[in-house]
N, C-alpha and C positions, 0 to 999 in steps of 0.2 A: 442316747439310743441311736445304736443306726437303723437306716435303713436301705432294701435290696428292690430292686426290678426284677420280676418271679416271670422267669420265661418257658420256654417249652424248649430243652435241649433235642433238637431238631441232629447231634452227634452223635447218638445212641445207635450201635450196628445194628440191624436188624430190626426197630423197631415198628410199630402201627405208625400208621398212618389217618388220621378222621378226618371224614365229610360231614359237612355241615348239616346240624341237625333235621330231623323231615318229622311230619307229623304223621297219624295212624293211618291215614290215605297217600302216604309220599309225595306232602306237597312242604316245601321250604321253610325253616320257624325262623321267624323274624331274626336272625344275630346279632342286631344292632340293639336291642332291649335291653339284653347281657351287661349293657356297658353304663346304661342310664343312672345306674346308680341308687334304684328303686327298687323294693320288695314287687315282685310280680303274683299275676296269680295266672300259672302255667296249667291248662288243662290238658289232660291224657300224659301217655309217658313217650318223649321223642324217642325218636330212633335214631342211631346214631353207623351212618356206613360207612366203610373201610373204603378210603383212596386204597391206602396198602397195606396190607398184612404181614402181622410179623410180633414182638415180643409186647404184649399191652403193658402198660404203664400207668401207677398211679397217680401220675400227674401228666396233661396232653393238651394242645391245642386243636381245633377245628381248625379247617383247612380258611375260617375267619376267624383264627384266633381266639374261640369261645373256650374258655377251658374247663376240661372234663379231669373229675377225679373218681377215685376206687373209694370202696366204702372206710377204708385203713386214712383216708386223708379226711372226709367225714368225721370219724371218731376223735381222729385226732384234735382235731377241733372245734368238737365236742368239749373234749377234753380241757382244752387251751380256754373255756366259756366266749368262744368268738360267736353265739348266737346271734348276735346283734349288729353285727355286721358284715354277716355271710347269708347267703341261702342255698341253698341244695336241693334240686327238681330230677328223682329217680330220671333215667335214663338208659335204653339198651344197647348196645354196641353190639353189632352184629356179627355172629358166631363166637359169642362169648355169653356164657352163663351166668357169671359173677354181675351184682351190680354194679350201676356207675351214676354218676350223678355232673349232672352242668353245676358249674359254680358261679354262682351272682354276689360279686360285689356288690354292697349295701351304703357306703359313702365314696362323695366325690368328694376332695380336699383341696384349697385352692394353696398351692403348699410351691410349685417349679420356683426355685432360686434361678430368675433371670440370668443374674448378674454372674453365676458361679460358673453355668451350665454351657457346654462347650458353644452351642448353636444354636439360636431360636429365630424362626421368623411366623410373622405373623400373615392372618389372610388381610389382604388391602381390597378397599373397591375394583383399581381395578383388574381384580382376579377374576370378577366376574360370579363370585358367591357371594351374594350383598349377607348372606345370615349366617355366615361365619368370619367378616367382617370383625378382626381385632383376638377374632381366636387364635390358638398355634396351627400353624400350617406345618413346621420342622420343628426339632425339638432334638435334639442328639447330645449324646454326654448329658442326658439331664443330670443334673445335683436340685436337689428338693432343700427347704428349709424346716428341720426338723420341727423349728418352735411352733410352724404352725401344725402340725400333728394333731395333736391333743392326747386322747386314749387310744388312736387309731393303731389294731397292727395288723390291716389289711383294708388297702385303699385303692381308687384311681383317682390320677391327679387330676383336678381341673382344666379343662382348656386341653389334657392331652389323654382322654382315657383308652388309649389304644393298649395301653399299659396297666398291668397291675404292680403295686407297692405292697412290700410285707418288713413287717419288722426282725431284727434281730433275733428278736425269740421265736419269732413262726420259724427263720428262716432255720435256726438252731433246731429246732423241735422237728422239721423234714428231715433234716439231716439226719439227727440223732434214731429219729424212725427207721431211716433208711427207707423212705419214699421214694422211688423210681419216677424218673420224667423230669423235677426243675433244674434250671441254673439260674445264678442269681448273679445280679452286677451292681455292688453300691453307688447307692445315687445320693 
C-alpha cells in the first residue's frame, strides 16, 4: 500500500479562499483541536468566512490549515466505511448555500521513517519549549513506514500532525470522484 500527504492545492485559478472558523457570536474555534486526533463534541454549526472569493472547492484548507469538505467528499467516505476514523461537524461558508463540513482526523500513527525522510530536526532544551522537547520541529520529504499503518487510510503522523496521510485507495477514490481541491505527494 502506498501512501500520499492530502494537501489543499493552493494552484487552482480562481479559487476561495477560508478564514478560520468562528462560532455563532464571531468569536474564534479553537484550530488546533482539529489536529488532536480525538472525536470532539462541537457545539452549534461554525461559520466559516471568505479571506477570498472565487470557485468553492470540495476539498480546502482554513487559512490554519483546518480542512473543509463538500457534502460529495462526506458521502464518499461514507462510502469508503471511513466512519471510524473521520468525523464531520456541519459547517457554513459564507455566501454559499450548499453544505460543508470541517474534517477531523480520528488517529494519530507514530508511523515518520527517520531514516528515509529527507530532513528532520527535533525541539532540544535549548529551544526554549521544554514540552515539545524531542518532538519534530522540521520534517520535509517525509517517507512514513507503511508497516506501521495498520488498517489506517487516513491519518496524522505522530510528532508531526500538521499533515494529513491518506491511502492509496482514498487518494484513488478522490480522484476517480473527481473531487476539486487535493494534491497529493507520496510519502
Amino acid at each position: 500500500m502506498r501512501y500520499f500527504e492530502l494537501f489543499d492545492n493552493m494552484r487552482i485559478p480562481g479559487r476561495w479562499a477560508l478564514r478560520s472558523p468562528v462560532d455563532e457570536h464571531g468569536l474564534e474555534i479553537d484550530p488546533w483541536q482539529f489536529r488532536e486526533g480525538r472525536s470532539l463534541d462541537q457545539q452549534g454549526t461554525p461559520r466559516l468566512p471568505l479571506a477570498r472569493s472565487g470557485r468553492a472547492l470540495d476539498f480546502s484548507h482554513t487559512g490554519l490549515a483546518i480542512p473543509v469538505v463538500s457534502r460529495r467528499v462526506v458521502a464518499l467516505f461514507e462510502r469508503l466505511g471511513l466512519q471510524q476514523q473521520v468525523q464531520f461537524f456541519p459547517a457554513h461558508v459564507e455566501g454559499h448555500a450548499e453544505p460543508y463540513f470541517i474534517l477531523n482526523v480520528l488517529r494519530i500513527i507514530r508511523c515518520i521513517d527517520e531514516a528515509r525522510s529527507e530532513e528532520i530536526h527535533h525541539w532540544k532544551p535549548e529551544d526554549g519549549n521544554p514540552e515539545k522537547v524531542g518532538q519534530y520541529r522540521v520534517v520535509s520529504g517525509m517517507c512514513i513506514d507503511p508497516s506501521q499503518v495498520g488498517d489506517a487510510h487516513i491519518f496524522r503522523p505522530w510528532g508531526w500532525r500538521v499533515v494529513i496521510i491518506v491511502s492509496e485507495r482514498i487518494k484513488e477514490a478522490l480522484e476517480a470522484e473527481g473531487i476539486t481541491g487535493p494534491r497529493f505527494t507520496e510519502v
